[in-house]
C-alpha positions as CSV (number, residue, x, y, z in Angstrom):
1,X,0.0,0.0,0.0
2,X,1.4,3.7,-0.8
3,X,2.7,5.1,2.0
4,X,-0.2,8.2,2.0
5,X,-3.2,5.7,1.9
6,X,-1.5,4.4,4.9
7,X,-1.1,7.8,7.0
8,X,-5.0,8.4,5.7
9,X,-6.3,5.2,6.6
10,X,-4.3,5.4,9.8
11,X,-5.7,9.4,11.0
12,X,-9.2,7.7,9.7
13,X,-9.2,4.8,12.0
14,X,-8.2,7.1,15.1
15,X,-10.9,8.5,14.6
16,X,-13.6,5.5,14.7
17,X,-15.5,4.4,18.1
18,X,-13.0,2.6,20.3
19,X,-12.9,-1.3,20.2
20,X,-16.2,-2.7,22.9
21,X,-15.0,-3.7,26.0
22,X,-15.6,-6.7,26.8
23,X,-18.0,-5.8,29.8
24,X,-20.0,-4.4,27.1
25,X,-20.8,-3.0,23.8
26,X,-21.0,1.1,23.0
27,X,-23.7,2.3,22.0
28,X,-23.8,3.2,18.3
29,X,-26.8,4.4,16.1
30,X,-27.8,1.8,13.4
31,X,-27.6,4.3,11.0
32,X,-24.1,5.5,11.8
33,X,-22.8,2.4,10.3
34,X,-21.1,1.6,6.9
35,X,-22.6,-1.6,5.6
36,X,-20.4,-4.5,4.3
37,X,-20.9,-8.2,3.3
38,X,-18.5,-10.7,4.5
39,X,-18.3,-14.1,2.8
40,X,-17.5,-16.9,5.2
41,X,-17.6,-20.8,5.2
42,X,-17.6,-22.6,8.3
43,X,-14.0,-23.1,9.6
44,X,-13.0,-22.4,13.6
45,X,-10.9,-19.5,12.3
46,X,-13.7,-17.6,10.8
47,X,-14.8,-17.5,15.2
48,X,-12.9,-13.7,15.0
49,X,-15.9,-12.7,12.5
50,X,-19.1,-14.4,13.9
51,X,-17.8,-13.3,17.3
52,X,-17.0,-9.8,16.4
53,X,-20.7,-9.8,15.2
54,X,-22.4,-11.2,18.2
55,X,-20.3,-8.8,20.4
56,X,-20.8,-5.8,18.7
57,X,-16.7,-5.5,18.2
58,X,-18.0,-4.2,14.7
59,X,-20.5,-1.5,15.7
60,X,-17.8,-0.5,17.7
61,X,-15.7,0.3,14.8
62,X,-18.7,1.5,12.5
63,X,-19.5,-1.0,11.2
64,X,-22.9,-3.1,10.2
65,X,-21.5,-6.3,9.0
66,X,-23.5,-8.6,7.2
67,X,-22.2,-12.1,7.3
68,X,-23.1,-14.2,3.7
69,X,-22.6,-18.2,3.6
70,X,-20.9,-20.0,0.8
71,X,-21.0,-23.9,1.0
72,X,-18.1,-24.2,-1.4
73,X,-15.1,-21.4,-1.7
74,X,-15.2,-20.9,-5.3
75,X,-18.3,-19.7,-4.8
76,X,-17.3,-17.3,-2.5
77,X,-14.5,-16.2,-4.5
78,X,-16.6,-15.3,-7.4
79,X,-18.8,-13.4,-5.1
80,X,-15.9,-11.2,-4.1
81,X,-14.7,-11.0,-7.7
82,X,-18.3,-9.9,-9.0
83,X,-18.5,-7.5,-6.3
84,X,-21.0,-9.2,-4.6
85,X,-19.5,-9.3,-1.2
86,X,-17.2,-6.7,0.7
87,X,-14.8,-9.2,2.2
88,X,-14.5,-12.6,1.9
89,X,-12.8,-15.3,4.1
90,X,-11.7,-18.0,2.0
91,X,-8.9,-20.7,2.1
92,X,-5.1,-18.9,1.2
93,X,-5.3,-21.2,-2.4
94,X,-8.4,-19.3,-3.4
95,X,-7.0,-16.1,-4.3
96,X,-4.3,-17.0,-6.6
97,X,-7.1,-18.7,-8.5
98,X,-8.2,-15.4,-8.6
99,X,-5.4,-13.2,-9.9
100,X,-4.6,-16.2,-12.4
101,X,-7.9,-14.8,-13.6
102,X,-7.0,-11.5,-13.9
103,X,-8.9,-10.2,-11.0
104,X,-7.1,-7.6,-8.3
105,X,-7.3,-9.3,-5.2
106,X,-5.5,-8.4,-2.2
107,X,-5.1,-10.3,0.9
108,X,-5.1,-8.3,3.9
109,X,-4.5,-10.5,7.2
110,X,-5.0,-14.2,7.9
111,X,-8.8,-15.1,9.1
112,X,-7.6,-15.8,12.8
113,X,-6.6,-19.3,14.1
114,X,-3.5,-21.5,13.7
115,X,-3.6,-25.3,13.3
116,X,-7.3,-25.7,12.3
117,X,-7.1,-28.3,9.7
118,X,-6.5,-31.5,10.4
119,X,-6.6,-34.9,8.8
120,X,-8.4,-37.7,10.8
121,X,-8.6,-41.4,9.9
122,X,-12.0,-43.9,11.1
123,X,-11.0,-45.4,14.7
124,X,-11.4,-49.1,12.8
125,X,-8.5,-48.4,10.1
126,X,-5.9,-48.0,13.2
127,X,-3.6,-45.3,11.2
128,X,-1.7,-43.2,13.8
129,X,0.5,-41.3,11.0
130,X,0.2,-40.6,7.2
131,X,3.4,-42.8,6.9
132,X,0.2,-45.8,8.2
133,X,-1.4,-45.7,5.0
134,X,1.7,-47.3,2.9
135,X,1.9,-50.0,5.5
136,X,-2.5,-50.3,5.8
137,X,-2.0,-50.6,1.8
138,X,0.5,-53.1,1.7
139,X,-1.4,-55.4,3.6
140,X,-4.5,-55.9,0.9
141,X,-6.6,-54.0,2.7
142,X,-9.5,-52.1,0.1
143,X,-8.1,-48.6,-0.7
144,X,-8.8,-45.8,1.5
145,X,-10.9,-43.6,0.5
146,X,-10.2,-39.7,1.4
147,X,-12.4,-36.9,1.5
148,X,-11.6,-33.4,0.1
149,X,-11.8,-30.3,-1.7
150,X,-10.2,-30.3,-4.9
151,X,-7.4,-27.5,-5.5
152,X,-8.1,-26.5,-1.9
153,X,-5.9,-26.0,1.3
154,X,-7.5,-29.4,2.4
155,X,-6.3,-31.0,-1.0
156,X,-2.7,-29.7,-1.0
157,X,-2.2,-30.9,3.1
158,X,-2.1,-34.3,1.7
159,X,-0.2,-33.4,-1.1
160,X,2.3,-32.2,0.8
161,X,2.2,-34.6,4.0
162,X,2.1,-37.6,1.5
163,X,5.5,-36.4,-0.3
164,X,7.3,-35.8,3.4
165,X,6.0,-39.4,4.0
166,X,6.7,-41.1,0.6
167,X,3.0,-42.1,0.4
168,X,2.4,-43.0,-2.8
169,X,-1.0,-41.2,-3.8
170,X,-1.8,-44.2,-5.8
171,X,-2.6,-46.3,-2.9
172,X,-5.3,-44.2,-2.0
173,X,-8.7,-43.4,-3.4
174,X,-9.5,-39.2,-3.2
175,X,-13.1,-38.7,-3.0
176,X,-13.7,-35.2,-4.2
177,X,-16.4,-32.4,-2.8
178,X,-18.0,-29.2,-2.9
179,X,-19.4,-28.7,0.3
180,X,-17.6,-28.7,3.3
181,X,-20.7,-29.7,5.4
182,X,-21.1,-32.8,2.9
183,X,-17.9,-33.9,3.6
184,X,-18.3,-34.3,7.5
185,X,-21.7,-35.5,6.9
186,X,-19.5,-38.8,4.6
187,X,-17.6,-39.3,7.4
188,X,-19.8,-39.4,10.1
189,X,-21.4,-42.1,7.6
190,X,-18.6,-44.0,7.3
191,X,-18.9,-43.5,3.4
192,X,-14.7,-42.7,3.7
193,X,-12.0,-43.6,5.9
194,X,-10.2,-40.3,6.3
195,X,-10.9,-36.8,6.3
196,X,-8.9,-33.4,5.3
197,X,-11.1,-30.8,6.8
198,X,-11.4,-28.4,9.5
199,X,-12.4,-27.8,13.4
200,X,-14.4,-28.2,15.1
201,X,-15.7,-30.4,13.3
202,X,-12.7,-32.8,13.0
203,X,-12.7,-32.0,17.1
204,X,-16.2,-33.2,16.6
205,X,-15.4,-36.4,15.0
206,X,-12.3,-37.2,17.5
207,X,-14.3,-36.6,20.9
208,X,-17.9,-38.4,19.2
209,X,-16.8,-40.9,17.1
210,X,-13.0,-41.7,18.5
211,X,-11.5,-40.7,15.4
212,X,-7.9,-40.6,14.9
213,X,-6.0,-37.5,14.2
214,X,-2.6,-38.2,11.6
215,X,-1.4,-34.9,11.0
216,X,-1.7,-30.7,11.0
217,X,-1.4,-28.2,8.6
218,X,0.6,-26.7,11.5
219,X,2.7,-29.8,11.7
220,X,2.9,-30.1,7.6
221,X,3.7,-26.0,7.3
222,X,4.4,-24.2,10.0
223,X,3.0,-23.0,12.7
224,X,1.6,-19.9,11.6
225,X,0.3,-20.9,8.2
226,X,-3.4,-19.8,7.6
227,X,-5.7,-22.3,6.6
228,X,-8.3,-18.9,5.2
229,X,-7.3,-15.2,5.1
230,X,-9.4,-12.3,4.7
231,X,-9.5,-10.7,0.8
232,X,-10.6,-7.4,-0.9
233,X,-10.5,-6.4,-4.5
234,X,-7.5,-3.7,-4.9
235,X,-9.9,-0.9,-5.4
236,X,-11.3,-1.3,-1.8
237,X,-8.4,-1.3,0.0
238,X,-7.0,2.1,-2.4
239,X,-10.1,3.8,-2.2
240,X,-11.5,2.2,1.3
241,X,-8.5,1.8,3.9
242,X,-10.9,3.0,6.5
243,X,-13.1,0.1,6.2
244,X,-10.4,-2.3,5.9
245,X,-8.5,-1.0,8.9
246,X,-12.2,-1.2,11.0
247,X,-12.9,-4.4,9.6
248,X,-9.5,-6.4,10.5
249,X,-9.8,-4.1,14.2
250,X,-13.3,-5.2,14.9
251,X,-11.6,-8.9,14.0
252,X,-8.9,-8.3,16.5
253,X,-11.7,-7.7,19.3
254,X,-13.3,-10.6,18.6
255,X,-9.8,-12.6,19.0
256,X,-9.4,-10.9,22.3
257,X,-12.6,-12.2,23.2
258,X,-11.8,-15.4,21.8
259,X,-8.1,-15.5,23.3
260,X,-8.8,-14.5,26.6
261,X,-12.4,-15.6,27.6
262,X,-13.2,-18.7,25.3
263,X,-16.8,-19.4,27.3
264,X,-17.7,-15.6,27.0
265,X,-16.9,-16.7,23.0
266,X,-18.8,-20.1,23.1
267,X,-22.1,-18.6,24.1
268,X,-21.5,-15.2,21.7
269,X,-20.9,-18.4,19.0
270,X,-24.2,-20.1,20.2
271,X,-26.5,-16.7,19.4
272,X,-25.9,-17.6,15.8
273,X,-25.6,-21.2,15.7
274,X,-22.5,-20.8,13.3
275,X,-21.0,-24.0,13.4
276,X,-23.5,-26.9,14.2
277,X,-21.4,-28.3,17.2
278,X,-22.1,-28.5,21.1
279,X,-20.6,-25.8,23.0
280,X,-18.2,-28.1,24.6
281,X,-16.8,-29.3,21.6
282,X,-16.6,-26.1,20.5
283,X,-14.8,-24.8,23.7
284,X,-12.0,-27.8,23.5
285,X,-10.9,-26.6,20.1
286,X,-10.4,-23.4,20.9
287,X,-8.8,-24.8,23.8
288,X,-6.6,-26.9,21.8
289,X,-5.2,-24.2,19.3
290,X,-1.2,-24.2,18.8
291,X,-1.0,-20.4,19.4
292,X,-3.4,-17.5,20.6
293,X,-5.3,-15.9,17.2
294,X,-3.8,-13.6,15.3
295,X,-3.7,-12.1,12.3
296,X,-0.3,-12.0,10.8
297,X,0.2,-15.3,8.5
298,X,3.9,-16.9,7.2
299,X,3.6,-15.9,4.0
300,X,6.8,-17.8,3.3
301,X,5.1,-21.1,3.9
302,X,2.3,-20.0,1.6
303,X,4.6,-19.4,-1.0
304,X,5.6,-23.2,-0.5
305,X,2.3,-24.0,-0.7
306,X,1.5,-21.9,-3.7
307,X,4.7,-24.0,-5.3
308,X,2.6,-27.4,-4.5
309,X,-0.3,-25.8,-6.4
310,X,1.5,-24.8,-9.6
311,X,2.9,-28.2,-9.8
312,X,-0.7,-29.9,-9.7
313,X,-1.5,-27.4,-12.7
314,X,-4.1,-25.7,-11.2
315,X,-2.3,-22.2,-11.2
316,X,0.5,-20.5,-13.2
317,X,3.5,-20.5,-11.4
318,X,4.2,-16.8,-12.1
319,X,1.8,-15.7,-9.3
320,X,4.1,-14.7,-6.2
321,X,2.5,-14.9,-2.6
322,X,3.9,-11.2,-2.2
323,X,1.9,-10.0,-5.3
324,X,-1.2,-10.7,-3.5
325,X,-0.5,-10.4,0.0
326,X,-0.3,-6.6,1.3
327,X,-0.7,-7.3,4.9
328,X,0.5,-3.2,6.1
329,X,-3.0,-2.3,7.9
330,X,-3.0,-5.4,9.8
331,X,0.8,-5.6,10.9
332,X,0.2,-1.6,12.2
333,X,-2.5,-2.8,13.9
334,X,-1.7,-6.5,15.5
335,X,-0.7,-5.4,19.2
């Protein structure tokens, strides 16, 4: 970002309401607020929006925040292309789909959470690692059958986790979706044997149905890499740093919330019924995070990742990580 749309946006966002307390929301006159869209799906790191919601962290900021659900994220990347939606919160892969199509997306901060996607096997297959499945393979057994998102964050976890483990892909069956909810929903079936997805519903499936957790995206690429981040199109964060900077701050309240009172966040969480899982599952994977939320992503391991998606052929490889990622409003604001 040029370095006077930064001093604007920064004398602009001094002057918004202060962040809510946690004691209790400020007052602020509905029609005050500047109304946005935000497209979400249903991962544990999208808490920082539903929570900043329910708690009024984005009133406090100006803001009247309309929260859109997408089943599947190339749906929710279009909707952000088309202009649609305001913001969208999509997995990291999505938006170099989206410059590989010409459009002028910028990523602006991580979603908020660290180590949310997991890959967890049936309790009857008896896997403990990825490096299991050449072993479970060798002895006959039918192939396993994996559930994922094609071209996805979810897709490329295995890719990558199956290369560190010399698991030949072949071995394995990969039982492509496009709905995240679907995908539980074969699970919980027994339809496959393992799942690439995301809490809490993989905390779901480990505390209700004893299933077995192999591996991380924080073990597979690093402790801070983002399973979603937050985009805009170019224009709105040139013409609209305001809103960007009181967007990602109403975000950052919600983390606090989050961070430092997780049962204040449960029952904010339970208002909107966002995720379809008790509270106490809810509570243990918040519980169980690597690292506090926050908003700054390793945009070196993303560039990794990026490298496993060109390979694959689903992008161009001359679409750099930096090109996309201007991350300036949320690195002055993270504390």
């Amino acid at each position: 970002m040029k370095e006077n749309t930064l001093k604007r946006l920064l004398r602009a966002s001094a002057a918004i309401v202060a962040v809510v307390a946690l004691s209790g929301a400020t007052t602020v006159n509905a029609q005050d607020l500047t109304k946005v869209k935000a497209g979400h799906l249903v991962a544990i790191d999208m808490a920082p929006l539903f929570v900043a919601k329910e708690s009024g962290c984005f009133a406090s900021e100006g803001l009247d925040v309309e929260t859109v659900f997408f089943a599947n994220p190339g749906d929710n990347n279009a909707a952000l292309a088309g202009g649609a939606i305001d913001f969208s919160t999509n997995p990291f892969t999505l938006p170099f789909f989206a410059a590989n199509s010409g459009v002028d997306i910028k990523v602006v901060a991580a979603a908020g959470g660290w180590g949310v996607m997991e890959v967890i096997a049936q309790k009857e297959t008896g896997l403990a690692s990825i490096a299991d499945i050449t072993a479970y393979a060798a002895a006959g057994k039918p192939k396993l059958k994996i559930a994922t998102l094609q071209g996805d964050t979810l897709e490329l976890i295995l890719t990558d986790a199956f290369a560190a483990q010399n698991v030949d892909p072949a071995v394995v069956e990969f039982v492509y979706f496009n709905d995240l909810l679907a995908m539980v929903e074969a699970f919980r079936a027994g339809q496959v044997e393992i799942l690439s997805h995301i809490k809490p519903y993989t905390s779901e499936m480990i505390a209700e149905k004893g299933a077995l957790l192999l591996t991380t995206n924080a073990a597979i690429w690093g402790p801070m890499s983002p399973n979603t981040v937050v985009s805009v199109l170019g224009k709105t964060l040139e013409e609209r740093p305001d809103v960007v900077a009181a967007y990602i701050k109403g975000l950052m309240c919600g983390a606090k919330i989050i961070n430092e009172t997780p049962d204040k966040a449960v029952e904010l969480l339970a208002t909107g019924n966002y995720f379809r899982v008790s509270g106490d599952v809810l509570l243990a994977a918040f519980k169980s995070a690597p690292a506090p939320v926050s908003f700054i992503p390793d945009v070196d391991s993303i560039q990794k990742v990026v490298g496993s998606l060109a390979a694959l052929g689903y992008i161009k490889g001359d679409v750099a990580a930096k090109d996309i990622f201007d991350l300036v409003v949320a690195e002055s604001l993270q504390p």
